[in-house]
N, C-alpha and C positions, 0 to 999 in steps of 0.2 A: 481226309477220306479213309472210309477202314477196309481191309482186303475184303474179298466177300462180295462187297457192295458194287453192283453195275450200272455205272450212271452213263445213261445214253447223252452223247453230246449233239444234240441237234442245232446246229450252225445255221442262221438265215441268211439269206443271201441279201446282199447287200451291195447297192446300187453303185458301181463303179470302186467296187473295192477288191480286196485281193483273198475273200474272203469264200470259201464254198462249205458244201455241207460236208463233214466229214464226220465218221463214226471211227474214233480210236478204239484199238485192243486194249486189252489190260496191260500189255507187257510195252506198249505204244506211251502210257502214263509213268514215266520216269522220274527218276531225278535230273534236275537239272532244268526241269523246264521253265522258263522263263514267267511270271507271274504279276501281275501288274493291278496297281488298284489306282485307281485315275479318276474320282467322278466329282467334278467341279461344278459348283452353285453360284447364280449371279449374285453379287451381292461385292462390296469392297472387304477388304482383309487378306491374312494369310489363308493359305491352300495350300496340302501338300499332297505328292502324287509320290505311292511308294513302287519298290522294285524290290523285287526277289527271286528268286530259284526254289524252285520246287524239292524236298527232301523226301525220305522213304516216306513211302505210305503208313509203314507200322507205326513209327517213333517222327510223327513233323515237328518241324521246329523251322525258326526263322534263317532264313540263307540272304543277307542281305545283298541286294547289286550294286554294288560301289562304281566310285568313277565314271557315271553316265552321265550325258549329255541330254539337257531334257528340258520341250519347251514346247508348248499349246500356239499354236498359227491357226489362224484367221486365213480367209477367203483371199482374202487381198494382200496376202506374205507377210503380215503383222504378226512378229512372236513374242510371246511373252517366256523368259527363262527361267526354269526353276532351280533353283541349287542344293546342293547336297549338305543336310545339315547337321544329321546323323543317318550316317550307314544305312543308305537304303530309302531313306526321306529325303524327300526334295519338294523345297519348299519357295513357295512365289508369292507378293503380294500384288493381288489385283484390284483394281480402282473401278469405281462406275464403269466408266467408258472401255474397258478392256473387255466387258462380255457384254454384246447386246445381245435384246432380244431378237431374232428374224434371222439373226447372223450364224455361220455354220463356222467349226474350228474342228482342230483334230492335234492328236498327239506325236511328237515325232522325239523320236529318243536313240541316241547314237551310243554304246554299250563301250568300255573302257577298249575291249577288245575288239573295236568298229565295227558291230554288227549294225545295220540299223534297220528301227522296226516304225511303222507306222498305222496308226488309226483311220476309218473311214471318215470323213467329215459328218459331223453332229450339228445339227442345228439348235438354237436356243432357246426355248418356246417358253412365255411367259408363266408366271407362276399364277396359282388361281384360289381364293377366299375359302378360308375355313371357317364356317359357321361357330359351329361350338363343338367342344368335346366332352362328352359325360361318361356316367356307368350306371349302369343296374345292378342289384343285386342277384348271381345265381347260383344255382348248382349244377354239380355236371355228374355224370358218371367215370365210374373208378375202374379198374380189373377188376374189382370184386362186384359185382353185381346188388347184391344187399347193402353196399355203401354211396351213400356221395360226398363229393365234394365242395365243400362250400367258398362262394369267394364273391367279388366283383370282376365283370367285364366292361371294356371301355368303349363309348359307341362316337360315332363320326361323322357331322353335318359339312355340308360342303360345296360350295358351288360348280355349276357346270358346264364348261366352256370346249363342249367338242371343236370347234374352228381351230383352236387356238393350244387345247391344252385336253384333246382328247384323251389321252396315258398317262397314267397316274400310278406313282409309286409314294407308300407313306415307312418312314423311318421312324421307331419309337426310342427315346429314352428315357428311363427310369431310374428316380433319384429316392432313396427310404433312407429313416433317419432307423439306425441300428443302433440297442444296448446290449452289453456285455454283462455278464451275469455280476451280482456287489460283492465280491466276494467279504467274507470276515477279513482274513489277510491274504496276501501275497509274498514269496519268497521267488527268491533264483541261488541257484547253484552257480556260480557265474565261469567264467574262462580260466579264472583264477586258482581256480575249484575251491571259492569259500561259498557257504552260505550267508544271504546278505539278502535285508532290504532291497525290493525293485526301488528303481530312482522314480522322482516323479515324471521325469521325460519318458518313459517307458509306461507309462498308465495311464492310457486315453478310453476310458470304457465306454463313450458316444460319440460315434462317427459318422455320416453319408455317404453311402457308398451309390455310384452310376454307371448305370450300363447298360449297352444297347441291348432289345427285347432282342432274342436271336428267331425271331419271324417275320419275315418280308409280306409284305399288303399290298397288291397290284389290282389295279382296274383300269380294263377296256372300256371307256364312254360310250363308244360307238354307237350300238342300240336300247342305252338308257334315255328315256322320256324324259323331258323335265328341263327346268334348272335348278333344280337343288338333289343334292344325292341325300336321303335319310338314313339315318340309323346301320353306318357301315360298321362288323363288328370290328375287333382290333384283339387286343392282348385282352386274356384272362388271367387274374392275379390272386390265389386261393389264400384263406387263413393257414396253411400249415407252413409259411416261412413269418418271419419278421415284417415282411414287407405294411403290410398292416396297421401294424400294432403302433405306431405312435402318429405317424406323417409318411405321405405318397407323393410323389410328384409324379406325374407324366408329360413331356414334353414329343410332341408330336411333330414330325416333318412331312410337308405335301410337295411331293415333286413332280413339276409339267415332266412329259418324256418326249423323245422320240419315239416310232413305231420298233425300231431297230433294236432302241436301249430297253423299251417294255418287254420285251423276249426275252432279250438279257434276264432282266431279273425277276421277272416272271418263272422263267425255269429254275435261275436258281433256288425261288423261295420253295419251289417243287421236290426240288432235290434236299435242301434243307428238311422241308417238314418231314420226308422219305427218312432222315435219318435220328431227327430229334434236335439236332445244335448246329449251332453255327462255328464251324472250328476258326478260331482265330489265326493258324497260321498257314493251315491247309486249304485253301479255296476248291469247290466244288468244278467239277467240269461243266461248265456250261458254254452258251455261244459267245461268240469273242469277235470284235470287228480291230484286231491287231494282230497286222501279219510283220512278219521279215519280210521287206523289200524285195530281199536277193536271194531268197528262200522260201515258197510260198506255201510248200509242206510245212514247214517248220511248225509243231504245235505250240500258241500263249497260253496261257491262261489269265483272263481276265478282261477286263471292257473298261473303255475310255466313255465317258457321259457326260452330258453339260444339261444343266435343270434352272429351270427358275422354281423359284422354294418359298412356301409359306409357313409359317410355324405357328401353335397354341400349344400351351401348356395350363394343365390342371393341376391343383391340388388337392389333395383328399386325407382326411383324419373322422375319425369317429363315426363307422360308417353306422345308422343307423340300423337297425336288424340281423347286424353280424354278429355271431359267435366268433371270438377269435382264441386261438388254440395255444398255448405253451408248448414247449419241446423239453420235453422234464431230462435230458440226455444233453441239451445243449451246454457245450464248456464245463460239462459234467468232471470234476477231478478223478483224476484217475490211479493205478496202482501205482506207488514210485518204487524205485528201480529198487535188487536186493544190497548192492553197494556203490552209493556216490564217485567213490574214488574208483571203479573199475568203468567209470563213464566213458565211452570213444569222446577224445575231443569234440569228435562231426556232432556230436548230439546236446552241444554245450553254447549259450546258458541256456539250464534244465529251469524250467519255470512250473513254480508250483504254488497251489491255492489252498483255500481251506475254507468249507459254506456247511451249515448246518444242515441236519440231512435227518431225518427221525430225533429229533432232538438233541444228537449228537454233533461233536463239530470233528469233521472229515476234511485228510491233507489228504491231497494229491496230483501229481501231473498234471498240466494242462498246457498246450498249444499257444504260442507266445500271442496268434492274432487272437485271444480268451482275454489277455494280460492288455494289448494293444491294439485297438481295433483297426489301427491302419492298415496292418495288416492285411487287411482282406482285399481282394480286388478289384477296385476302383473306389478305394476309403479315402475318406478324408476326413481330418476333425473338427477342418472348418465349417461352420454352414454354409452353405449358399444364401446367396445373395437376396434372391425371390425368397428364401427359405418364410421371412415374416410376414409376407404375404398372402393372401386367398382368395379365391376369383370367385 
């Protein structure tokens, strides 16, 4: 969250919980506050349900909650425990029979320092058929008015099952296969402060990098006709990054909801689009069905969910009628420094290139994820699995 920004918390009420509407001040949003991300998918495997405390607003960063007590109950005193496995992660494996459909459960978590906090009961509403995922080719508009942009968007077939799985929430992730510019050579200035040859374990120039779209997609069924929903739009993916240029993946989630949990993240994707991103370690105020027990004031942040979940996944390369764009700047070498040996340690190894440039061959600084593409976040220089696949 950035100062400035006033995000109304509008809290639903919530059937037999400890939960009312409350609208916090700004100076009411501290540090400290408790923050919970908790939303569990039918399906067998590991699940983990993290913990933290809320840090300044200027500068977030993660505050992990260590030493909790923490385990998802069933209707009928059935818990499942999750353990802590890194700081703040607690992690459970669940089997078939541990999440039905029909059946309601809720979160109950007891804090190193015995607070304890509890969730309303969530029912488990089955999951519902995705037709198919595609794109179109479009353009959209820019701030500039005389320009557009050019790209593909992805559109969404999908069955529709109000009885059972009226609220719908879809999660995207996105897999692009990324290259690093070839360079002529590579050097490092290294710790040592010699100049030397990169090693080859330091030079991965094609990687995959995954990450979730930071746009939330919600729909109320209620008074759509039909049974089939067409042509829902989804994520827009423009030529001006990489994403494009070689291989795309999109892997899609369809989540049944509760009425409760669609609020939930309904507002938040509200509050997201209001700001542009999804902050990774700041979560947005939105409604929360997790109170303190023994403290009903007390502000969470975050929501407990249980979904049945459907998945497809596209792939896309070569899209036909796209113009796709270069970044003549990208890993572009840069000036290097006016004396090696007067380098801060902190800025060591100095990694630097050299790529023809007007005819000439040009050395300069560049950024180690240039030299290594793992670097970057959520790289990796494995492929994926589906990677030689195509639907």
């Amino acid at each position: 969250m950035h100062p400035g920004i006033f995000l109304v918390l509008i809290l639903h009420l919530l059937a037999g919980g400890c939960i009312e509407r409350y609208f916090p001040d700004d100076e009411e949003v501290r540090a400290g506050t408790l923050v919970v991300s908790a939303h569990l998918t039918a399906g067998p495997g590991f699940q983990t349900i993290v913990l933290s405390r809320s840090t300044t607003l200027e500068f977030p960063s993660f505050d992990a909650e260590t030493g909790c007590h923490v385990q998802v109950e069933q209707e009928d005193g059935d818990a499942i425990v999750f353990e802590e496995t890194v700081p703040g992660t607690y992690e459970g494996y669940l089997e078939p029979a541990d999440l039905v459909t029909g059946h309601a459960y809720r979160l109950q978590i007891i804090t190193a320092g015995g607070k304890r906090y509890e969730s309303s009961f969530e029912t488990l509403h089955p999951g519902v058929g995705i037709d198919s995922v595609y794109f179109r080719n479009e353009f959209r508009p820019t701030t500039d008015p005389a320009l557009t942009e050019e790209g593909i968007r992805f559109y969404l077939d999908f069955e529709i099952n109000r009885d059972s799985a009226r609220y719908l929430r879809w999660q995207l992730i996105e897999t692009w296969e990324m290259h690093n510019p070839d360079y002529t050579t590579t050097r490092v200035y290294d710790t040592d402060r010699r100049n030397k040859p990169i090693p080859d374990s330091m030079t991965n120039r094609i990687c995959w990098i995954t990450m979730e779209v930071p746009e939330i997609f919600t729909r109320d069924l209620g008074a759509v006709s039909g049974n089939r929903y067409r042509a829902l739009p989804l994520n827009y993916v423009s030529t001006e990054t990489q994403r494009l240029h070689h291989r795309y993946s999109l892997l899609v989630r369809q989540y049944s909801l509760g009425e409760d949990a669609f609020w939930y993240w309904d507002e938040l994707g509200k509050n997201i689009q209001s700001k542009g991103t999804l902050f990774d370690t700041q979560p947005s105020l939105t409604p929360s069905n997790i109170c303190n027990v023994d403290d009903e004031e007390e502000l969470v942040i975050g929501y407990f969910s249980i979904s049945g979940v459907t998945e497809r996944r596209i792939l896309v390369e070569e899209v036909p009628g796209l113009t796709l764009k270069e970044d003549p700047g990208f890993c572009e070498p840069g000036a290097l420094p006016y004396s090696f040996g007067r380098l801060s340690p902190a800025l060591l190894p100095y990694f630097m290139a050299s790529k023809t440039v007007n005819g000439a061959e040009v050395m300069g600084g560049i950024p180690r994820r240039c030299i290594d593409c793992r670097e970057y976040k959520g790289s990796t220089n494995v492929p994926p699995e589906y990677w030689a696949d195509n639907e």
